[in-house]
C-alpha positions in Angstrom: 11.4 73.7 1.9 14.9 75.2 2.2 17.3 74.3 0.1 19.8 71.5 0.8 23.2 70.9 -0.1 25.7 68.5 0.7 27.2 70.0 3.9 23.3 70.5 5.2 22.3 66.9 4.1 24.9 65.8 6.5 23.8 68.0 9.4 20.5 66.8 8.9 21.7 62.9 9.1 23.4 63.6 12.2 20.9 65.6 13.6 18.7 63.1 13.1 20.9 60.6 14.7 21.0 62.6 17.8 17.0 63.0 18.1 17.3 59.1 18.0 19.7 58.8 21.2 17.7 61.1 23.0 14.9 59.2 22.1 16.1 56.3 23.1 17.7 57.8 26.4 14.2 59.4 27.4 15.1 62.9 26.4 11.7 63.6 25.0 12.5 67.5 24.8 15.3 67.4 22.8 14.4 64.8 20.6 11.3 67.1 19.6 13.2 70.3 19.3 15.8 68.1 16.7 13.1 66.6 14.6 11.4 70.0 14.3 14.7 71.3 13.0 14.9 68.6 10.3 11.7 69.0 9.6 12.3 72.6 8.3 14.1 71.2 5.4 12.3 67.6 4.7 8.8 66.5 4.4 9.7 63.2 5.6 7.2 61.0 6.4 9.3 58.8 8.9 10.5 61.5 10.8 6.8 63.6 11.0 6.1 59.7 12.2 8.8 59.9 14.8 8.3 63.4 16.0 4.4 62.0 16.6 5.6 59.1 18.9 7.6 61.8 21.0 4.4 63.9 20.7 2.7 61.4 22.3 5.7 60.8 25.1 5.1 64.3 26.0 1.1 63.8 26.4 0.7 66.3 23.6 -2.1 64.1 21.9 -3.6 67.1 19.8 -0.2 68.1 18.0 1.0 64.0 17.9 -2.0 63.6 15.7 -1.3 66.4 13.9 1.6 65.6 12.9 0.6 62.1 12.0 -1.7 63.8 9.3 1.4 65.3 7.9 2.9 61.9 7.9 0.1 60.4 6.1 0.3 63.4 3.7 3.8 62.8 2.8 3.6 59.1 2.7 0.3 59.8 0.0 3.2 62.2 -2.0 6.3 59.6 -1.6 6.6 56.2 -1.6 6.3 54.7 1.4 6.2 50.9 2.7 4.0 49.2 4.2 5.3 48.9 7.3 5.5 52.7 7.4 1.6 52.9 6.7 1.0 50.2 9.1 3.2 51.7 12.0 1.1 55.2 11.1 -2.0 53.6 12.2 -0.4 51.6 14.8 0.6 55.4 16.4 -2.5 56.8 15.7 -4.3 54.2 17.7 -1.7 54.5 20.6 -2.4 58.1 20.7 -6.5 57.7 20.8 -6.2 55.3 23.6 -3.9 57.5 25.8 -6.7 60.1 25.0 -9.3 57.8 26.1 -11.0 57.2 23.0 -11.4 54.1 22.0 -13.6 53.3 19.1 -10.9 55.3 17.3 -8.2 53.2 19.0 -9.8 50.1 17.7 -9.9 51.4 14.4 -6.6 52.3 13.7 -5.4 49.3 15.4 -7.5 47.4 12.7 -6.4 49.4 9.9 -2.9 48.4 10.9 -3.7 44.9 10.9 -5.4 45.3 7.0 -1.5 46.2 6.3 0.5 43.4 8.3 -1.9 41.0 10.2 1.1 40.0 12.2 1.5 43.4 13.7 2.5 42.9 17.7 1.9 46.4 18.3 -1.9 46.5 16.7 -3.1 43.4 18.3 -1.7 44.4 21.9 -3.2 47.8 21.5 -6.4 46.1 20.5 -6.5 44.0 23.6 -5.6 47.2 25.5 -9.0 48.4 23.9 -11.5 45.8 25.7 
């Protein structure tokens, strides 16, 4: 990782910030190109979790789970919550459906419900599954 000081902290945060607008506002593209930027400097889980949902916006299922990978990597090294475990396998199940696959699909989806059995996302994915 390169090094960080106060000055690039902040560019980071706002950078960040921006790949969330463009997010939001459908600008897939630039979100990616953003995150990938931060990511040069962070091994954030979150954001490795982020730049797999725009992955997966973009139909680029192979590098979405990828990068999910990384995500669980990180999340194995950091501390992480459980709703950022359980959102990992929630993505991860979103992306094997959109590929078609979905024994894996129900798996993940299940693996998110072992971490919040209340999960929206999981149980409508797993009904998306039949």
């Amino acid at each position: 990782m390169k090094q960080i000081t106060p000055s690039k902290k902040m560019e980071l945060d706002n950078k960040l910030a921006m790949a969330y607008n463009y997010v939001n506002r459908g600008d897939y593209s630039s979100a990616l190109e953003l995150f990938n930027y931060v990511l040069e400097y962070l091994d954030n889980p979150v954001v490795y979790m982020d730049k797999s949902v725009v992955l997966l916006r973009l139909e680029r299922y192979a590098e979405a789970l990828k990068t999910l990978d990384l995500a669980e990597y990180y999340q194995d090294k950091f501390e992480v919550t459980v709703f950022e475990r359980e959102k990992l396998w929630g993505n991860r199940g979103a992306i094997y459906l959109a590929l078609g696959d979905v024994n894996k699909a129900k798996e993940c989806f299940n693996i998110a419900l072992r971490f919040n059995p209340n999960d929206n996302f999981a149980k409508e994915g797993l009904k998306m599954c039949k």
